[in-house]
matplotlib code that plots the C-alpha trace (Angstrom):
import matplotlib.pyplot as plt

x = [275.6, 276.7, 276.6, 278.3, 276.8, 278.7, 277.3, 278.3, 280.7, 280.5, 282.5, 284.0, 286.5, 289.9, 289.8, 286.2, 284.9, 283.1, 281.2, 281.7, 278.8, 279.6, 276.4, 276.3, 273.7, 274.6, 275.9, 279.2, 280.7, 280.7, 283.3, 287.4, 288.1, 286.7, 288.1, 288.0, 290.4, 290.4, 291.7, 292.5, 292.8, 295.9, 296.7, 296.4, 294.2, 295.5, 294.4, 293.1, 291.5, 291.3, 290.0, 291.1, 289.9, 290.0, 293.1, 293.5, 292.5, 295.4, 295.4, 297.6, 300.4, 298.6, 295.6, 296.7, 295.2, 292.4, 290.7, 289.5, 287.0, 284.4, 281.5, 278.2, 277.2, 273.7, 273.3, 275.9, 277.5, 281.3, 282.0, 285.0, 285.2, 287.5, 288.5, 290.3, 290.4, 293.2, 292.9, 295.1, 292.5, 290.3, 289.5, 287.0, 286.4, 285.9, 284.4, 285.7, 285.0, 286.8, 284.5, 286.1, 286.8, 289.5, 287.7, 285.6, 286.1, 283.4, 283.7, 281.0, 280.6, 282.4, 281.5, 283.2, 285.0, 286.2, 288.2, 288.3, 291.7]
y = [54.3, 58.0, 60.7, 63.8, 67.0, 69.9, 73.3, 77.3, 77.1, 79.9, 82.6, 85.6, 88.0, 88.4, 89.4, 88.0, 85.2, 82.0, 79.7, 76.1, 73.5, 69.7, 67.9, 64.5, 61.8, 60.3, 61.3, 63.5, 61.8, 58.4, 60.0, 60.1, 62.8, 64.9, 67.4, 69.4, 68.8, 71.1, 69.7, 72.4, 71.4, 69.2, 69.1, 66.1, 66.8, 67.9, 68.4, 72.0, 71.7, 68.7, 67.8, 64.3, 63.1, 66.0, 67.5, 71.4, 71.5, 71.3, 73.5, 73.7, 76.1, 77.8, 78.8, 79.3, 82.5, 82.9, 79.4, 77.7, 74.4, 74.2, 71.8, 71.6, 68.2, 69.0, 69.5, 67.0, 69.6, 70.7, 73.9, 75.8, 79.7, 80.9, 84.7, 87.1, 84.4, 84.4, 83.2, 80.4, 78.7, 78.0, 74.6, 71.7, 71.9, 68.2, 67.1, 64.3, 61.9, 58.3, 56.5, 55.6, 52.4, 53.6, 50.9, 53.3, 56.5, 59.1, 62.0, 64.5, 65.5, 68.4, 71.9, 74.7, 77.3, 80.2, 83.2, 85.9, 88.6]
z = [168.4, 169.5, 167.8, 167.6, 165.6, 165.5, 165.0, 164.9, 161.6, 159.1, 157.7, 159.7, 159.5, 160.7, 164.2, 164.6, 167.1, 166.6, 169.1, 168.1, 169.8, 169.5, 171.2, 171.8, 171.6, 175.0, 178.8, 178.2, 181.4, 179.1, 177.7, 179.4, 176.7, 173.9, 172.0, 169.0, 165.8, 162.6, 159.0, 156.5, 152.8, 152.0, 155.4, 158.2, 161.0, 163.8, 167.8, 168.3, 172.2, 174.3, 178.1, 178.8, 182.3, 185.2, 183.8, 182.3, 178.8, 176.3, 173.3, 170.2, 170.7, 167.1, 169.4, 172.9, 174.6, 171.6, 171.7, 174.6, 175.4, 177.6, 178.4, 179.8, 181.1, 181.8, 177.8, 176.7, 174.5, 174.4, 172.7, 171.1, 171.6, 169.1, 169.5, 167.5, 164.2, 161.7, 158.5, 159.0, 160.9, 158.3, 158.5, 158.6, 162.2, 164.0, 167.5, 169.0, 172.0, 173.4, 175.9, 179.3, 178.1, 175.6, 173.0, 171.3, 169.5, 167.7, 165.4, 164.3, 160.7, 160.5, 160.2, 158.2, 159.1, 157.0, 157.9, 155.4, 155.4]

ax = plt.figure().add_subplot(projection="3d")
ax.plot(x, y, z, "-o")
ax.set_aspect("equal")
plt.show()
């Protein structure tokens, strides 16, 4: 079974920067895409940053220009650089990851994020 455990949540300020790090349990390159969600309370979780295949990573239109993905395949981790935070992205922050095969899908645990006005 693969896992995903997300780390680098926390609380910041308002203009502040966080490093989100999703490391998985097996070979990245299993994976055709993986990408990070965010749920805020009373909201439905929605797509933040995703690489699918060998395309450009899409982002939400919310975090264009101040989020962006990356991944390192030697460490099987895939993280989330979010710059200049709002509070409005407060969120429980989600790694995600299909296999190639389309017939599987993971998600980490979650980590918190808080942005404080």
């Amino acid at each position: 079974q693969v896992q995903l455990v997300e780390s680098g949540g926390g609380l910041v300020q308002a203009g502040g920067s966080l490093r989100l790090s999703c490391a998985a349990s097996a070979s990245i390159g299993t994976f055709n895409a993986m990408g990070w969600y965010r749920q805020a309370p009373g909201k439905q979780r929605e797509a933040v940053a995703t690489i699918i295949g060998g395309r450009s990573p899409d982002y939400a239109d919310s975090v264009k220009g101040r989020f962006t993905i990356s991944r390192d395949n030697a460490k099987n981790t895939v993280y989330l650089q979010m710059n200049s935070l709002k509070p409005e992205d407060t969120a429980v922050y989600y790694c995600n990851a299909v296999h190639w095969t389309g017939t599987k899908e993971y998600w980490g645990q979650g980590t918190q994020v808080t942005v404080s006005s």
